[in-house]
VODRENGU-547256 format. One record per residue (C-alpha): x, y, z; residue in one letter. Coordinates in nm, 2 decimals, m for minus. Layout:
N
X / Y / Z / A .
...
END
This chain:
405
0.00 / 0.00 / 0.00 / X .
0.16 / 0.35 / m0.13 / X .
0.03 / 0.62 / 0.10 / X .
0.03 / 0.98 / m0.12 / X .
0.31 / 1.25 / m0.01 / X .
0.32 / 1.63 / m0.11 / X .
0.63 / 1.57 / m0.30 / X .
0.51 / 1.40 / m0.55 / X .
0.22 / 1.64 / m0.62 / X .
0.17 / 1.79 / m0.98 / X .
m0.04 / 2.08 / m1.02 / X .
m0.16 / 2.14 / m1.39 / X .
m0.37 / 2.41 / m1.52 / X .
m0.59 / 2.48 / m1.85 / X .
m0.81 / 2.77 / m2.00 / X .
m1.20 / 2.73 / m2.00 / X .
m1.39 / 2.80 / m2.30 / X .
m1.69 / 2.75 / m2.07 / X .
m1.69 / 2.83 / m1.71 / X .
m1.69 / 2.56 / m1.49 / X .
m1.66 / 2.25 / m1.78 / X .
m1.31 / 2.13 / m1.81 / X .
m1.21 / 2.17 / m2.21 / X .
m1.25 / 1.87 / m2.38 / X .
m0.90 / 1.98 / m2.62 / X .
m0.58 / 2.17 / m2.57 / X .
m0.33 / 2.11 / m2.37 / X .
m0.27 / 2.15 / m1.98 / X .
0.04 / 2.37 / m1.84 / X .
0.27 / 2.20 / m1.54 / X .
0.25 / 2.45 / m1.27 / X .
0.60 / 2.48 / m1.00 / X .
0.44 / 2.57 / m0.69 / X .
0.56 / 2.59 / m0.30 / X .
0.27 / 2.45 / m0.20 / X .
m0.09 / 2.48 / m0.22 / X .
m0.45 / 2.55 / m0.02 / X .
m0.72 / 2.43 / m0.30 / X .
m1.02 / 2.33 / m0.14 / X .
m1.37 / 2.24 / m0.23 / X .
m1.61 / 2.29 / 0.08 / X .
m1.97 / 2.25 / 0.09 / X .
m2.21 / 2.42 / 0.33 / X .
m2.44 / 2.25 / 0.55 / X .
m2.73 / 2.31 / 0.77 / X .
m2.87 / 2.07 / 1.01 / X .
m3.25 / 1.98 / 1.06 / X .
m3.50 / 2.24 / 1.23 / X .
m3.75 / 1.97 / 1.31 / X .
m3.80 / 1.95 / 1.69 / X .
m3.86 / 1.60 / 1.79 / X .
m3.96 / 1.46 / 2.19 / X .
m3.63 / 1.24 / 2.17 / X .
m3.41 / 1.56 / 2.08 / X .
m3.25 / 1.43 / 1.81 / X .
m3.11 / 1.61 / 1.51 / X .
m3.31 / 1.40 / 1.16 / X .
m3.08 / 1.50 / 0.89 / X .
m2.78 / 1.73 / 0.79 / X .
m2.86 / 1.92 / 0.44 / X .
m2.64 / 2.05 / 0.17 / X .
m2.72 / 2.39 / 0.11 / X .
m2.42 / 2.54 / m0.10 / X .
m2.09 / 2.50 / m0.28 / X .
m1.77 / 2.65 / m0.38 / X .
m1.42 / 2.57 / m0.48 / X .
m1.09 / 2.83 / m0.36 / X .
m0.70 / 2.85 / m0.22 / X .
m0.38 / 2.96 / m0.28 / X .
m0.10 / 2.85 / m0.49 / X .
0.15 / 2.93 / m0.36 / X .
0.54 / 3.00 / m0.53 / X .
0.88 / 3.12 / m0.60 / X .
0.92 / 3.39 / m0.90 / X .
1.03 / 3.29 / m1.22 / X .
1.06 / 3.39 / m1.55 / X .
0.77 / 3.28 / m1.79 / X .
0.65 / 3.02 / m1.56 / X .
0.38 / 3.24 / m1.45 / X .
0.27 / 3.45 / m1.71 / X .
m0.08 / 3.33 / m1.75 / X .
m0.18 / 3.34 / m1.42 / X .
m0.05 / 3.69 / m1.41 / X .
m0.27 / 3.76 / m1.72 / X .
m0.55 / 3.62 / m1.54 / X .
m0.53 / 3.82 / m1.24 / X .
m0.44 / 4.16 / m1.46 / X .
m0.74 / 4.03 / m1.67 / X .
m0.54 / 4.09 / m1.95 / X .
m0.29 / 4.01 / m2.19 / X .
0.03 / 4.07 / m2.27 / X .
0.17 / 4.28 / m2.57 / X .
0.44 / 4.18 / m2.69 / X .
0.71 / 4.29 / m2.88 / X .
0.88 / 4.14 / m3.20 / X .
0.83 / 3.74 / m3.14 / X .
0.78 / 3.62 / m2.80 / X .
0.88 / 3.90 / m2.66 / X .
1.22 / 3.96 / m2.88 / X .
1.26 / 4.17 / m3.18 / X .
1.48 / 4.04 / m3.47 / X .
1.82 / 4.17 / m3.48 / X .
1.85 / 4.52 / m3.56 / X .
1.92 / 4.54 / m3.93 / X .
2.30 / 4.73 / m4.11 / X .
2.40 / 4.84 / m3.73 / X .
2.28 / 4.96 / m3.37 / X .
2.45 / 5.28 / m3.24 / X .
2.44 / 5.38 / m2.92 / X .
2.47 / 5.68 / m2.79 / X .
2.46 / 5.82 / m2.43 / X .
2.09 / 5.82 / m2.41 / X .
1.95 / 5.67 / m2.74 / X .
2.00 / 5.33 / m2.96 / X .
1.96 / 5.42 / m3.39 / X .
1.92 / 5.19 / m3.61 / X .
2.08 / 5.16 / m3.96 / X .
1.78 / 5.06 / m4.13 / X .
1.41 / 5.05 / m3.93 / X .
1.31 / 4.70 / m3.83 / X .
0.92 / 4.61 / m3.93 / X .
0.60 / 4.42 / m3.87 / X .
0.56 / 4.35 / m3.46 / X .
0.99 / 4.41 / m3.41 / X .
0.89 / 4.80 / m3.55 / X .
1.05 / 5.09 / m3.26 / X .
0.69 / 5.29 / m3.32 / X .
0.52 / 4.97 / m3.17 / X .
0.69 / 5.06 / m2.80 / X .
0.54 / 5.32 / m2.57 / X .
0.72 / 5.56 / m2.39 / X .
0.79 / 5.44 / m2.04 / X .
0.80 / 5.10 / m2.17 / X .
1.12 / 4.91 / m2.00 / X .
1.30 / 4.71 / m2.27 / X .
1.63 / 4.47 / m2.22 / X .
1.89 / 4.51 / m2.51 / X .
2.09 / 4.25 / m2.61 / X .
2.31 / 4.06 / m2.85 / X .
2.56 / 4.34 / m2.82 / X .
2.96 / 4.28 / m2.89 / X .
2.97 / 4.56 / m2.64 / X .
2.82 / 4.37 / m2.23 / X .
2.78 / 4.72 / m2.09 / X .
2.53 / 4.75 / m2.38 / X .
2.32 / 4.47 / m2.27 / X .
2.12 / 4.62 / m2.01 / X .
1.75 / 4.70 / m1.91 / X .
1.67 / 5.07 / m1.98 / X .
1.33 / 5.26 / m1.99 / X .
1.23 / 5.39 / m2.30 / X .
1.17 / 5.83 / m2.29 / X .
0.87 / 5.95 / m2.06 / X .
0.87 / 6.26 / m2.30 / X .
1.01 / 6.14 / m2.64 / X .
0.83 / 5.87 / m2.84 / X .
0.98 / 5.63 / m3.06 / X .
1.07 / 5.69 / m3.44 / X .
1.11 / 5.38 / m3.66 / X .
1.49 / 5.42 / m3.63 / X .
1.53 / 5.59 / m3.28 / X .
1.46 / 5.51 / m2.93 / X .
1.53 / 5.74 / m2.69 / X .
1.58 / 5.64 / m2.32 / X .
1.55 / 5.80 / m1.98 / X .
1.87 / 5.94 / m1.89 / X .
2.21 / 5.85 / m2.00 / X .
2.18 / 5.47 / m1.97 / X .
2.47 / 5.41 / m2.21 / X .
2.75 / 5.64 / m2.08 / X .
3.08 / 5.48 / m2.11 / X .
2.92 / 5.20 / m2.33 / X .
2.86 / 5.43 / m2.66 / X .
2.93 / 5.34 / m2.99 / X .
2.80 / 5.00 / m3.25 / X .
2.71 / 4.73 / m3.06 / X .
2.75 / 4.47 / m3.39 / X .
2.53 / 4.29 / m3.65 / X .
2.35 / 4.11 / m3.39 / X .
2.15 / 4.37 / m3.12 / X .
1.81 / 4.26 / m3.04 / X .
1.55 / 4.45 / m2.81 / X .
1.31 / 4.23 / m2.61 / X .
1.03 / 4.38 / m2.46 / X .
0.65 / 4.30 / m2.36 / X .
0.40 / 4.53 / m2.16 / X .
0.10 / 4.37 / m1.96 / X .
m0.16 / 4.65 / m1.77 / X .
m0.48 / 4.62 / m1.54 / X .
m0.77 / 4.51 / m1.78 / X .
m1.16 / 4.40 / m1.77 / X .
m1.18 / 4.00 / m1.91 / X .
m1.24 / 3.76 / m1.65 / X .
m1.11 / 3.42 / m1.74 / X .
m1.16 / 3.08 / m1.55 / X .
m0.91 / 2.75 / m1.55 / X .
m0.94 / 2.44 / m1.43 / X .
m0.68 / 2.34 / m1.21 / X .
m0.55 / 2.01 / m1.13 / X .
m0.38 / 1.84 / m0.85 / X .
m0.22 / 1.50 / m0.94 / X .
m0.12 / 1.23 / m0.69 / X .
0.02 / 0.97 / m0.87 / X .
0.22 / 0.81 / m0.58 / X .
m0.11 / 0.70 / m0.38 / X .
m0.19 / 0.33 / m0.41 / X .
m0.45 / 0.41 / m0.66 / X .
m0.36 / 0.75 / m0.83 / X .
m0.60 / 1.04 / m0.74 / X .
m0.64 / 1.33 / m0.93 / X .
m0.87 / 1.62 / m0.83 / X .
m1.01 / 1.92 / m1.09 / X .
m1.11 / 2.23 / m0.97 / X .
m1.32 / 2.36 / m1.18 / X .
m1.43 / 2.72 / m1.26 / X .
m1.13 / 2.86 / m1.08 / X .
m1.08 / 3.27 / m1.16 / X .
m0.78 / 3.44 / m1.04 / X .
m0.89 / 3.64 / m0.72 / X .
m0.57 / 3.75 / m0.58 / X .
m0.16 / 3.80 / m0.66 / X .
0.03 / 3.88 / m0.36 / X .
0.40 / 3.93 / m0.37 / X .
0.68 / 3.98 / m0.13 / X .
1.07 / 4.11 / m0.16 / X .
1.22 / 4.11 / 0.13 / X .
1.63 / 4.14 / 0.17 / X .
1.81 / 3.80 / 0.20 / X .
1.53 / 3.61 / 0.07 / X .
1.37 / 3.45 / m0.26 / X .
1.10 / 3.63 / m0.40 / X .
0.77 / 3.47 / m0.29 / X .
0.41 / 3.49 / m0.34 / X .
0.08 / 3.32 / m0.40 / X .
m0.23 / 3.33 / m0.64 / X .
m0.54 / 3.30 / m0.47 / X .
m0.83 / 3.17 / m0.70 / X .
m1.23 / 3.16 / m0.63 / X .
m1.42 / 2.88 / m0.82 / X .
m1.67 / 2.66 / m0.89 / X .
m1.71 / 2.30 / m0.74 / X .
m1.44 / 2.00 / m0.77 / X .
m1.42 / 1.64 / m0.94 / X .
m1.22 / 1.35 / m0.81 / X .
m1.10 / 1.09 / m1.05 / X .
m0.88 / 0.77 / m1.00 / X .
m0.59 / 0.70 / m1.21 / X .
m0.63 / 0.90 / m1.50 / X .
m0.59 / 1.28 / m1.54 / X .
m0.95 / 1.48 / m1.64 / X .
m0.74 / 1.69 / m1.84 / X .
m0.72 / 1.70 / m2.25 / X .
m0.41 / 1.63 / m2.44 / X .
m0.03 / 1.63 / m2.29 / X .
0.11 / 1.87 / m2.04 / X .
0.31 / 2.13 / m2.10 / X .
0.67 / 2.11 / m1.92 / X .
0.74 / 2.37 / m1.66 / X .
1.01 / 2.62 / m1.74 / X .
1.32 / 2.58 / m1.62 / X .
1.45 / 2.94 / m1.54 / X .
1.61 / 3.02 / m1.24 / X .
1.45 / 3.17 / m0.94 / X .
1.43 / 3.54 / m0.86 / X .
1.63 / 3.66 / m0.49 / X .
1.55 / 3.97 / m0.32 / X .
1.92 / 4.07 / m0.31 / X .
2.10 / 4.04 / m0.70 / X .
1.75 / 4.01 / m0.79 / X .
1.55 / 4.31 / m0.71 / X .
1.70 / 4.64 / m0.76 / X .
1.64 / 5.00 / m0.97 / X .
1.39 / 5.07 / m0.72 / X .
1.24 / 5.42 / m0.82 / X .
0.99 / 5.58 / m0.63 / X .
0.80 / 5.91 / m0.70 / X .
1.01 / 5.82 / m1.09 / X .
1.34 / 5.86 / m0.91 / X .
1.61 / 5.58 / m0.84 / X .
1.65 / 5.52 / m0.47 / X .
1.98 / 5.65 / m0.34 / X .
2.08 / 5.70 / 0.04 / X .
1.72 / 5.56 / 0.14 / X .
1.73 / 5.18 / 0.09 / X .
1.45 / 4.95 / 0.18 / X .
1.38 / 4.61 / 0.31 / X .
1.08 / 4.47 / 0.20 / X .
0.77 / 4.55 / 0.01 / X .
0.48 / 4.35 / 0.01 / X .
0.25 / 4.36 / m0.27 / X .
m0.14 / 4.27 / m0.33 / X .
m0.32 / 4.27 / m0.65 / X .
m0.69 / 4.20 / m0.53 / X .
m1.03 / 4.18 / m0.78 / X .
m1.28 / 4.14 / m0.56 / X .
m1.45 / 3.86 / m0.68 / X .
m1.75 / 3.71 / m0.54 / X .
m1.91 / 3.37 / m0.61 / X .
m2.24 / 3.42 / m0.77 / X .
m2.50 / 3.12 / m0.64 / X .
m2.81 / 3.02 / m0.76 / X .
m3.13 / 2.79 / m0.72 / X .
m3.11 / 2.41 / m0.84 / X .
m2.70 / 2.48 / m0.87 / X .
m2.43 / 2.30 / m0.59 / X .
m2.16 / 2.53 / m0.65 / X .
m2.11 / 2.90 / m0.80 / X .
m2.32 / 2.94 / m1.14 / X .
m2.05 / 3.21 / m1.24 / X .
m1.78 / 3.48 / m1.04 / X .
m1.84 / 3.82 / m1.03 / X .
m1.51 / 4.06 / m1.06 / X .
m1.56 / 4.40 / m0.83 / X .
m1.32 / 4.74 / m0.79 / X .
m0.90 / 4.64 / m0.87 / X .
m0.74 / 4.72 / m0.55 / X .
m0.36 / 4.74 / m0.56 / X .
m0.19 / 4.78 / m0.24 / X .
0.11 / 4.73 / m0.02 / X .
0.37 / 4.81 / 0.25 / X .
0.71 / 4.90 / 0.25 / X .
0.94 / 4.89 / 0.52 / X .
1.23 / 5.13 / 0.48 / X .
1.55 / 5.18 / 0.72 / X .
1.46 / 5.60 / 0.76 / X .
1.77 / 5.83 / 0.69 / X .
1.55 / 6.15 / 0.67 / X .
1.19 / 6.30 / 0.65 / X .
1.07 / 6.29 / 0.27 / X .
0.87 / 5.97 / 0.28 / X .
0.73 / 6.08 / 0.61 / X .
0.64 / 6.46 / 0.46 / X .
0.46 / 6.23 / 0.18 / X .
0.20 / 6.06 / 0.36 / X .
0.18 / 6.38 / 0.58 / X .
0.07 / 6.60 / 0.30 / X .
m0.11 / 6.30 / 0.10 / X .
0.09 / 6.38 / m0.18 / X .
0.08 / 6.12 / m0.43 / X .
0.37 / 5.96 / m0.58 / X .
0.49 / 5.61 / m0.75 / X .
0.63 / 5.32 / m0.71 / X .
0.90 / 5.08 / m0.93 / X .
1.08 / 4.80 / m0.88 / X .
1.30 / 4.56 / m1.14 / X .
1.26 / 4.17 / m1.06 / X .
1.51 / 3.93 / m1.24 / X .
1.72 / 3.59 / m1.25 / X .
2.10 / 3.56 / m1.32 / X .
2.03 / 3.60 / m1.70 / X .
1.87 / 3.96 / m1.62 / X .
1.58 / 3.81 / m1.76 / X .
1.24 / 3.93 / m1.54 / X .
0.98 / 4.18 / m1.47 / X .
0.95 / 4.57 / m1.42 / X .
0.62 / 4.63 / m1.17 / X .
0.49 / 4.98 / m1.19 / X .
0.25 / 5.15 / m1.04 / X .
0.24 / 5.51 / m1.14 / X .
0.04 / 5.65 / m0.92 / X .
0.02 / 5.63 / m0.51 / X .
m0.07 / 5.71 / m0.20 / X .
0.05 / 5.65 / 0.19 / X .
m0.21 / 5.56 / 0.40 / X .
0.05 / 5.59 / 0.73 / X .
0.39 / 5.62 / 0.84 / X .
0.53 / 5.47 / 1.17 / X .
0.85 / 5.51 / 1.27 / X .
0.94 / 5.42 / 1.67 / X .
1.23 / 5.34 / 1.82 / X .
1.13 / 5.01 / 1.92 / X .
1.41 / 4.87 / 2.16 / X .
1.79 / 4.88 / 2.22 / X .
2.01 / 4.81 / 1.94 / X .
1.76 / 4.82 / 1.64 / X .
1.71 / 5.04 / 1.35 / X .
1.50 / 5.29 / 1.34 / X .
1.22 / 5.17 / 1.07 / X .
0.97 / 5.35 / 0.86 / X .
0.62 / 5.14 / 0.79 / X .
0.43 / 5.24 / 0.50 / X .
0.15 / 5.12 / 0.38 / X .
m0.01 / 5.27 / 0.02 / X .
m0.27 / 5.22 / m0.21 / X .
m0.30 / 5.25 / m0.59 / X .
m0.47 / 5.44 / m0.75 / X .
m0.54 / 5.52 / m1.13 / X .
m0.26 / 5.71 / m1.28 / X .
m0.42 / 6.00 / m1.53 / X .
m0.13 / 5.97 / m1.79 / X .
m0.17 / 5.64 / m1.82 / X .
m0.58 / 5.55 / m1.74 / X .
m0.35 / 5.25 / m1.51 / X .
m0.32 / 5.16 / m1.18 / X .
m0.08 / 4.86 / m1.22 / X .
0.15 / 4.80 / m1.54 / X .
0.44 / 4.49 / m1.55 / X .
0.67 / 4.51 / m1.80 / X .
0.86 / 4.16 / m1.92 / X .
1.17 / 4.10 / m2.07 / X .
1.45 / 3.83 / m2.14 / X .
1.41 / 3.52 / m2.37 / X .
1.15 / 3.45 / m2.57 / X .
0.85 / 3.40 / m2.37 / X .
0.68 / 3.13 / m2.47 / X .
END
C-alpha cells in the first residue's frame, strides 16, 4: 500500500472555453508551486424539526464553492498566465515572444539613445513601443550594452530611434555589432475575467487520485521582496465545485513542461527601485509587500451546488514598505497625501524578469518608533494604488528576457 506524499504532487492548469466545464482539447500547463490551499467545501445546515427524543433527523447540503492559494517562487515565464489572469489581460508583446529580430545594417548607441541603420518592421517596429515601456537590449559585442533601460517618458519612438531616460549608455557608446536585439513586452490592469481548471495530481497514492477544480478565476496575486530572501508569493483563485477521479488525469491532451528558469532573490534580484520616478539612493528598503486584489465574489443560484458564475468588483492594488529612515521625505509624503509612484525591477542571473509599476500612489501611514535597544530605526508604509491619469492604469508589468513562450 503506497500512502500519497506532497512531494510528488503535480499541479496542472488549462483555460476554459466554458466556465466551470473542463475543455474537452488543448493542452494543460505544469505548474512549479511551493505548496498549495485548493479546497472544495460545501455548506451544510442541520435539521430544524423539533422532535420529543431531541434528536437532530438529517444534515442538508445547502451550498458550494471551490478556492486556495498556490503558492510560489518567482520565475521567469513560468507564470505568465496566471499573471494575465489576475491583470485580466494580456500581454503585448514585442517582435516574437517577446524579442525583436536583430537590428538590421548596425545599432548605435549613444549616451541616451540606440539608432538603427535601417528601421526593423511588422511587430519588431521601434513605433510599436510606448514611452515608459522598459526594454532589455541585447546581442551586443559591447556587455555594458546589454542592459535594461526605460524607454523616454517625453520622447516617443521613431522607426529608427529610441530614446531612453537618462544617459543609460555612458561609457558603453558606440556600434554594438550585427546582432543587437530588443526584447520587450508590456502587460496593464484590464476587464476579461477568465476561468481555468486546475489540477492536482497524486500519482504516488496506491490508486492515483487526481482532483479538478473547476471554474477557478484568479482572485488575488500577492507578492513579497524582502532582503536576503527568494521572491515569494501566491495566487489566490475563487471557483466553482471540484471532481475527483482515479488513475487518470481529467485533463485534454499532454502537459506542457514547466520552465526551467532560475529563481528570482530579493538581493541580485530586485533592484532599480524608483519611487515618486526617481532611483532610490541613500534611502534603501527592506521589504515590500505587494497585493493585486479583484474582488471577486461567487455568484449562487437555485437548483446549482456550486457558484453558477464569479463576479469581478473594484482592482485594489496595495502594499507596504518597510524602509530603514535616513530623513523626513517619505514621512512629509504621507503627511501631505501627496501622491507619488512606485517601481521596482525583478530578475534571474540572466537579467531576464519583470518591471512592476504602479504610477500612481498614495500613503495611507507612516510609523516610525524606536522600538528597543540596538535596532534600526524603521519606517512602515503602507499605500494604495490608484489610477494614474497619464496612463488611465493603476498597475502596469513590464517583461523581458528570452523568448516568452
Amino acid at each position: 500500500m503506497s500512502l500519497a506524499t506532497s512531494n510528488r504532487a503535480q499541479l496542472r492548469f488549462i483555460k476554459e472555453v466554458t466556465f466551470g466545464t473542463i475543455p474537452g482539447s488543448g493542452n494543460p500547463n505544469n505548474l512549479r508551486m511551493t505548496g498549495e490551499s485548493l479546497a472544495f467545501a460545501i455548506n451544510t445546515d442541520t435539521s430544524k424539526e423539533i422532535r420529543s427524543d431531541r434528536q437532530v433527523t438529517d444534515l442538508i447540503q445547502t451550498g458550494a464553492s471551490a478556492s486556495g492559494d498556490v503558492n510560489f517562487e518567482l520565475s521567469y515565464n513560468e507564470y505568465d498566465p496566471l499573471i494575465e489572469a489576475v491583470m485580466q489581460s494580456t500581454y503585448t508583446v514585442f517582435g516574437v515572444n517577446g524579442v525583436g529580430v536583430a537590428i538590421p545594417t548596425s545599432a548605435n548607441f549613444a549616451t541616451g539613445t540606440l539608432t538603427a541603420g535601417a528601421a526593423t518592421s511588422g511587430a519588431s517596429i521601434f513605433t510599436s513601443l510606448v514611452m515608459g515601456h522598459w526594454v532589455k537590449i541585447g546581442g551586443s559585442t559591447n556587455p555594458l550594452q546589454n542592459i535594461w533601460a526605460q524607454v523616454s517618458l517625453t520622447i516617443p519612438p521613431t522607426t529608427t530611434v529610441l530614446t531612453f531616460q537618462g544617459t543609460p549608455f555612458t561609457g558603453a557608446t558606440g556600434l554594438g555589432g550585427a546582432a543587437v536585439t530588443v526584447s520587450a513586452s508590456r502587460i496593464s490592469n484590464g476587464t476579461t475575467l477568465n476561468s481555468y481548471t486546475i489540477e492536482r495530481g497524486l500519482a504516488d497514492a496506491t490508486t492515483p487520485q487526481f482532483f479538478a477544480y473547476r471554474g477557478m478565476c484568479a482572485s488575488k496575486l500577492s507578492l513579497k521582496f524582502a532582503a536576503g530572501s527568494v521572491v515569494g508569493g501566491a495566487f489566490s483563485f475563487m471557483g466553482k465545485d471540484a471532481l475527483r477521479t482515479d488513475t487518470t488525469t481529467q485533463l485534454p491532451g499532454s502537459p506542457i513542461a514547466s520552465k526551467t528558469l532560475d529563481v528570482v532573490n530579493a538581493v541580485a534580484g530586485v533592484g532599480n527601485i524608483m519611487e515618486g520616478s526617481s532611483v532610490l539612493t541613500g534611502t534603501y528598503i527592506k521589504s515590500v509587500d505587494l497585493s493585486i486584489d479583484n474582488s471577486l465574489r461567487a455568484q449562487t443560484a437555485i437548483g446549482s451546488l456550486g457558484s453558477v458564475g464569479i463576479g469581478t468588483g473594484s482592482l485594489q492594488v496595495s502594499g507596504t514598505m518597510e524602509v530603514y529612515l535616513a530623513d523626513g521625505t517619505m514621512w512629509d509624503k504621507f503627511k501631505n497625501n501627496t501622491a507619488s509612484s512606485l517601481s521596482l525591477r525583478a530578475t534571474d542571473g540572466a537579467g531576464n524578469g519583470y518591471v512592476i509599476t504602479l504610477p500612481k500612489i498614495k500613503y495611507g501611514d507612516a510609523k516610525v518608533n524606536a522600538g528597543s535597544l540596538d535596532q534600526d530605526v524603521m519606517l512602515s508604509m503602507p499605500f494604495t494604488a490608484i489610477m494614474d491619469p497619464s496612463t488611465s492604469k493603476t498597475l502596469i508589468i513590464d517583461r523581458a528576457g528570452v523568448a516568452a513562450t
